[in-house]
N, CA, C and O atoms as a DFTB+ gen file, in Angstrom:
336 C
 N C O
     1  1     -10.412     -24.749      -4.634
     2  2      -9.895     -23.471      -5.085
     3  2      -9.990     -22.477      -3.937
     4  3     -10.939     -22.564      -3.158
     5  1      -9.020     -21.497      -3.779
     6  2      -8.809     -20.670      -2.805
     7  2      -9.341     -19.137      -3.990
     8  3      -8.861     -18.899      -5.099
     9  1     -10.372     -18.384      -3.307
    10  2     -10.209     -17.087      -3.623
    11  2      -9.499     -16.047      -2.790
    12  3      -9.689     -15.835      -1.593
    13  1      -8.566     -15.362      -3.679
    14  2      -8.194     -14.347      -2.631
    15  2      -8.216     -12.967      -3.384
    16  3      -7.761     -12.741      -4.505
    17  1      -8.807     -12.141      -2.577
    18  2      -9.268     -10.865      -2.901
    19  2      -8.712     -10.047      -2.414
    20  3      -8.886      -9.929      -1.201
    21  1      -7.728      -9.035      -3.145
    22  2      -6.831      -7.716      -2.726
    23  2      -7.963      -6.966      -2.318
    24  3      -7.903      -7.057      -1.092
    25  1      -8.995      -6.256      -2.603
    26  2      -9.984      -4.813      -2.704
    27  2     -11.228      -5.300      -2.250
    28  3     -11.502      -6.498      -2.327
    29  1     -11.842      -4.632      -1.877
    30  2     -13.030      -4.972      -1.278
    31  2     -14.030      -4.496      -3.057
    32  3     -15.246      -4.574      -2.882
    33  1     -13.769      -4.219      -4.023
    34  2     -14.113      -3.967      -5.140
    35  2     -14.174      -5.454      -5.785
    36  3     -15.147      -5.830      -6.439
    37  1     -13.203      -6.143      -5.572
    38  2     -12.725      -7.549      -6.283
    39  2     -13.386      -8.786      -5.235
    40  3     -13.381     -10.002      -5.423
    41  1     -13.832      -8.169      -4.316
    42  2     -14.391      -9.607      -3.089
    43  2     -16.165      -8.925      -3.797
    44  3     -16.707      -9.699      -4.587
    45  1     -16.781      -7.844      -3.551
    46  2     -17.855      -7.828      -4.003
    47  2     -18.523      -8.134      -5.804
    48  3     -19.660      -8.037      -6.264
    49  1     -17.068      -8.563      -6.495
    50  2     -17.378      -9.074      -8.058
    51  2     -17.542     -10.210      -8.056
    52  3     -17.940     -10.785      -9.069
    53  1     -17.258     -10.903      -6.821
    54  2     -17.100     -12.471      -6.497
    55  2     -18.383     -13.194      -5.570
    56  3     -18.673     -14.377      -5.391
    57  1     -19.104     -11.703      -4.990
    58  2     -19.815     -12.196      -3.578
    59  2     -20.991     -13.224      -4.007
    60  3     -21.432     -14.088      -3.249
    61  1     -21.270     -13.086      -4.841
    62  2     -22.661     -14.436      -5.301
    63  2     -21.369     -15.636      -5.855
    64  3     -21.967     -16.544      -6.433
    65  1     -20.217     -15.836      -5.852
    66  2     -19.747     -17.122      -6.112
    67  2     -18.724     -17.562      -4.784
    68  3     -18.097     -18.576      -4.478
    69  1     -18.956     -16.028      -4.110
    70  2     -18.468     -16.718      -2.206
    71  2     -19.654     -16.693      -1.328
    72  3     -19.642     -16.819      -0.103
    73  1     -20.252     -16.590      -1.772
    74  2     -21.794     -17.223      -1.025
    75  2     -22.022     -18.467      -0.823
    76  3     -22.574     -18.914       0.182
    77  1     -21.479     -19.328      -2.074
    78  2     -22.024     -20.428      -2.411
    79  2     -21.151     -21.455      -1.134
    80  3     -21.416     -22.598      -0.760
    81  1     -20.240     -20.679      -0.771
    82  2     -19.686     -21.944       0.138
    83  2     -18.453     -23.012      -0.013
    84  3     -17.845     -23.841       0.664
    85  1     -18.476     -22.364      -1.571
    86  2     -17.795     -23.425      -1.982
    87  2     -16.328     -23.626      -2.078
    88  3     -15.785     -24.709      -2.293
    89  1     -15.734     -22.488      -1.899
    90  2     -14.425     -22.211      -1.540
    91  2     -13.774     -21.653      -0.693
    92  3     -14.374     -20.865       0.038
    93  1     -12.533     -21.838      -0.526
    94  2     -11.858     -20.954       0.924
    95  2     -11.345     -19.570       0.268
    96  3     -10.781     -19.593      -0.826
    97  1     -11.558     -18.366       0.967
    98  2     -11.584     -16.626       0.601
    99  2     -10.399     -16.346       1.854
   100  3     -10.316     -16.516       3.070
   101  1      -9.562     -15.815       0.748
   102  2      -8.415     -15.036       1.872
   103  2      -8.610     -13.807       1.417
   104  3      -8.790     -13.500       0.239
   105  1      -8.570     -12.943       2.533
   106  2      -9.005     -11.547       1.620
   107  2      -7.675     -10.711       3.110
   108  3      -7.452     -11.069       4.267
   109  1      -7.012      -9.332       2.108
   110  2      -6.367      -8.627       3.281
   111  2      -7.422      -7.842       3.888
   112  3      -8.610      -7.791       3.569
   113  1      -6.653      -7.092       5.036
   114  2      -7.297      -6.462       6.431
   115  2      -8.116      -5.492       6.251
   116  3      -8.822      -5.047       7.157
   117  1      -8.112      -4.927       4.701
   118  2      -8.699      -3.442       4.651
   119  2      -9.855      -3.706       3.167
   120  3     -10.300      -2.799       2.464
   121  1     -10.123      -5.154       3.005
   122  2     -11.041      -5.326       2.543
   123  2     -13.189      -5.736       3.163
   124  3     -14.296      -5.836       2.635
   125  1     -12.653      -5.807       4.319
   126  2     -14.026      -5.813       4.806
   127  2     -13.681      -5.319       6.179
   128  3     -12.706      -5.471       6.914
   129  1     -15.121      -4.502       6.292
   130  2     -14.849      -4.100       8.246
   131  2     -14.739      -5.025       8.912
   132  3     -14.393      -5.943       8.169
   133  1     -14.850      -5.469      10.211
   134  2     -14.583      -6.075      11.231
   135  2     -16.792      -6.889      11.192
   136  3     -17.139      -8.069      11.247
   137  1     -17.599      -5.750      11.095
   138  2     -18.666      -6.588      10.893
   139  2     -19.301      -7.164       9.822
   140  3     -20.304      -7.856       9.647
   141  1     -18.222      -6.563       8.994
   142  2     -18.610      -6.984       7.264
   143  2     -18.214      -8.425       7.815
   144  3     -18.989      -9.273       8.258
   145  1     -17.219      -8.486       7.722
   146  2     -16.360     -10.211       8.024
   147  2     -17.216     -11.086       9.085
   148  3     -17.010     -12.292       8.947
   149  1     -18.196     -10.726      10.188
   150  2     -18.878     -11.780      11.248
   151  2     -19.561     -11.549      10.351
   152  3     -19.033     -12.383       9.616
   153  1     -20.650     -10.931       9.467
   154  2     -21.911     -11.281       9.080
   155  2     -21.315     -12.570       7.699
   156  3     -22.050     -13.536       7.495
   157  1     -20.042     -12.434       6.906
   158  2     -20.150     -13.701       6.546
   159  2     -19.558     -14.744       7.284
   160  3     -19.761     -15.832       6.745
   161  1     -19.044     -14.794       8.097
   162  2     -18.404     -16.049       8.828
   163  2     -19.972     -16.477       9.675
   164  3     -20.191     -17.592      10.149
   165  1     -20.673     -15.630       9.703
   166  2     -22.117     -15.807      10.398
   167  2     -22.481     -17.193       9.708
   168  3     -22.470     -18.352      10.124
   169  1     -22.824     -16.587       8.431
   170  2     -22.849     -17.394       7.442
   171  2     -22.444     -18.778       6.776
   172  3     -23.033     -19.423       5.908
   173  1     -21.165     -19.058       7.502
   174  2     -20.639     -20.319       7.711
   175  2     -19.790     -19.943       6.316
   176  3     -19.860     -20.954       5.617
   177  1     -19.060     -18.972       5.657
   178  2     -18.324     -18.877       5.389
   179  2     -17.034     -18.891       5.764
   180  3     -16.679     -18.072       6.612
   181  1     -15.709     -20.184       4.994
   182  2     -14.632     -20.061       5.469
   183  2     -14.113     -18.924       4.845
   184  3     -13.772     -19.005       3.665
   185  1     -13.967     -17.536       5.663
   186  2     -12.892     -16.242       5.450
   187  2     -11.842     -16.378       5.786
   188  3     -11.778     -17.168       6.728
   189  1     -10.510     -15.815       5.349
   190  2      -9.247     -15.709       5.830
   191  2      -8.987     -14.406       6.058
   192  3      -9.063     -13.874       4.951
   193  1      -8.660     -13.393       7.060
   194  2      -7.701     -12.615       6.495
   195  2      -6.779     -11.438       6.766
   196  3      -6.974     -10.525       7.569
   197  1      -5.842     -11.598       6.037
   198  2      -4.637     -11.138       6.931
   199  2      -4.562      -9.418       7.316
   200  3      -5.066      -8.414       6.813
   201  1      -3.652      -9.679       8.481
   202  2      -3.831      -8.932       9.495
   203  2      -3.020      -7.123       9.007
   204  3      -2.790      -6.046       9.557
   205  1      -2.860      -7.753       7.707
   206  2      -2.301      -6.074       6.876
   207  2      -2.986      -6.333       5.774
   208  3      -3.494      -7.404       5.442
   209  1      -2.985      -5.081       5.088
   210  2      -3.306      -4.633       3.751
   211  2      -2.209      -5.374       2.851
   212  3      -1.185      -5.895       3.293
   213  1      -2.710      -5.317       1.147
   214  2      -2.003      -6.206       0.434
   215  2      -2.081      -5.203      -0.828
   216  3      -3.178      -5.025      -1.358
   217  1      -1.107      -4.645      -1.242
   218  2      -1.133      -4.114      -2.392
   219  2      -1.535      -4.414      -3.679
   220  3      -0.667      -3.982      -4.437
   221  1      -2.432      -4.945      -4.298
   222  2      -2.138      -5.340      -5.720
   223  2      -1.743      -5.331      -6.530
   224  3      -2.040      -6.267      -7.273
   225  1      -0.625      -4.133      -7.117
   226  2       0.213      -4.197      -7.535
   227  2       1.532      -4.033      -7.109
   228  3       2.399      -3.424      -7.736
   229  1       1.665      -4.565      -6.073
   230  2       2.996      -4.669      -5.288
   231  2       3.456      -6.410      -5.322
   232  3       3.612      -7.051      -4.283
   233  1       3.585      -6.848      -6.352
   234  2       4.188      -7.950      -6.188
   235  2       4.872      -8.822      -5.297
   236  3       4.336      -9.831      -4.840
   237  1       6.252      -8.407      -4.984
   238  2       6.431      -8.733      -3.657
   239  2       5.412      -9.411      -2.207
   240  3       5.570     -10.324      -1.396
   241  1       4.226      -8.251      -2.505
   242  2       3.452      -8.292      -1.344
   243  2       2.802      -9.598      -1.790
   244  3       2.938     -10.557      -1.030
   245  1       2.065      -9.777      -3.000
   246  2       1.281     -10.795      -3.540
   247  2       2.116     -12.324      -3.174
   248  3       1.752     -13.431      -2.778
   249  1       3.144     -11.826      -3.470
   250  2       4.025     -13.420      -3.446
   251  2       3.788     -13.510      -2.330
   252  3       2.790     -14.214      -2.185
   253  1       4.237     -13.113      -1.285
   254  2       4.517     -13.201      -0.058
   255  2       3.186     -13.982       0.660
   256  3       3.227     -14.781       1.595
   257  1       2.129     -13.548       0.003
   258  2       0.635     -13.476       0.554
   259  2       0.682     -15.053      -0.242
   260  3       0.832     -16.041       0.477
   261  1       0.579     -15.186      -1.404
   262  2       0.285     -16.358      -2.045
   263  2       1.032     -17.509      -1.710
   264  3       0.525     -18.603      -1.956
   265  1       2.512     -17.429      -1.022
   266  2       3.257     -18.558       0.086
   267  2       2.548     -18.640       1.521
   268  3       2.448     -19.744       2.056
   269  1       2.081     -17.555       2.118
   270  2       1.233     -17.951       3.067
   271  2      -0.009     -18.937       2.968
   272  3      -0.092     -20.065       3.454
   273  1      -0.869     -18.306       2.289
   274  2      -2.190     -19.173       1.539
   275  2      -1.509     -20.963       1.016
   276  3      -2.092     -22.008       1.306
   277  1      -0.065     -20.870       0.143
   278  2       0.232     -21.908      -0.318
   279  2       0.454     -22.807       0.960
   280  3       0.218     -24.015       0.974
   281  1       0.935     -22.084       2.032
   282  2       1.320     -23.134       3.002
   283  2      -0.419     -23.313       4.020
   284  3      -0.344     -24.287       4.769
   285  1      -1.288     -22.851       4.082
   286  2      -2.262     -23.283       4.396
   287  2      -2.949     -24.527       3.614
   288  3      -3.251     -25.672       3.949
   289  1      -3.043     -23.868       2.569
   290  2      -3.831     -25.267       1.397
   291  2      -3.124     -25.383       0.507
   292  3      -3.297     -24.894      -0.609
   293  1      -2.130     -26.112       0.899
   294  2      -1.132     -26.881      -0.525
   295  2      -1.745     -27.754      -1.438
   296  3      -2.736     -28.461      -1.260
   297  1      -0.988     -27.613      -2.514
   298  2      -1.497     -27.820      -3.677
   299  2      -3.021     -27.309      -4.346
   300  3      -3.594     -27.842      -5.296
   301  1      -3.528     -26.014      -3.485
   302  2      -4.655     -26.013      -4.123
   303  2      -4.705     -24.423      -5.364
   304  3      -4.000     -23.415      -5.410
   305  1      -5.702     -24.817      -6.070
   306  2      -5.338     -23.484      -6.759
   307  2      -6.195     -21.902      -6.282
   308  3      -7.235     -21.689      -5.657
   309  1      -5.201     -21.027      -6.908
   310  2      -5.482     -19.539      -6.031
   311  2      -6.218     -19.038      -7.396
   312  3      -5.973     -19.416      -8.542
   313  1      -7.341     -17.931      -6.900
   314  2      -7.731     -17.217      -7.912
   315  2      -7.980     -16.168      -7.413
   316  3      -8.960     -15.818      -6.755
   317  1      -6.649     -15.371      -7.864
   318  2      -6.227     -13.966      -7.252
   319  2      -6.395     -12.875      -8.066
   320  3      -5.851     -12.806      -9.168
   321  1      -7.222     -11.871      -7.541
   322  2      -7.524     -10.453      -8.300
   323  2      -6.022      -9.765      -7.987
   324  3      -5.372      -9.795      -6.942
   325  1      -5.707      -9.125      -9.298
   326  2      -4.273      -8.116      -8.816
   327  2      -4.676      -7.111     -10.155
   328  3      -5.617      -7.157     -10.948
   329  1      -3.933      -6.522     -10.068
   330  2      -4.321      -4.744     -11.384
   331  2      -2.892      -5.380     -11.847
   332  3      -1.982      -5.935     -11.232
   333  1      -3.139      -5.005     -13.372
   334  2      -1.558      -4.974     -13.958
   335  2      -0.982      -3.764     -14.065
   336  3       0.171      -3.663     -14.485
C-alpha cells in the first residue's frame, strides 16, 4: 500500500502507522520542511515527494498525482487523504 498525504495535518494522523515502515508515503512539497523529510528518511523511511504542492480538493491535481504514484508502484493500492 502506498500512503499519500495532501497536508501535513493528514501525514501527522498517519505518523505512528508511517513509522512502522511498512509502506511507501508520497506526500506533496509543502507538507514537510526540507528537515522534517531527512529526519524521516534518517529513519529509513521510504518518502516520496513531489516537487509542488497538491491541492486536495483540486481533483485534476489528485489524478494527475495518483498516475504518477500509479506509474511508480503499479498495481498497488493508494490511501489518499483529500477533503470533499
Amino acid at each position: 500500500m502506498v500512503i499519500f498525504a495532501t497536508t501535513k495535518e493528514g501525514f501527522r494522523e498517519l505518523e505512528t502507522v508511517i513509522k512502522t515502515g511498512k509502506y511507501l508515503v508520497w506526500i506533496g512539497c509543502n507538507v514537510l520542511s526540507a528537515s522534517e523529510l531527512d529526519s524521516y528518511r534518517e529513519m529509513k523511511l521510504d518518502i516520496t515527494n513531489f516537487s509542488y504542492e497538491i491541492d486536495p480538493v483540486n481533483e485534476e491535481e489528485l489524478n494527475e498525482a495518483l498516475a504518477t504514484i500509479a506509474e511508480h508502484h503499479p498495481g498497488e493500492r493508494v490511501w489518499l487523504e483529500c477533503r470533499p
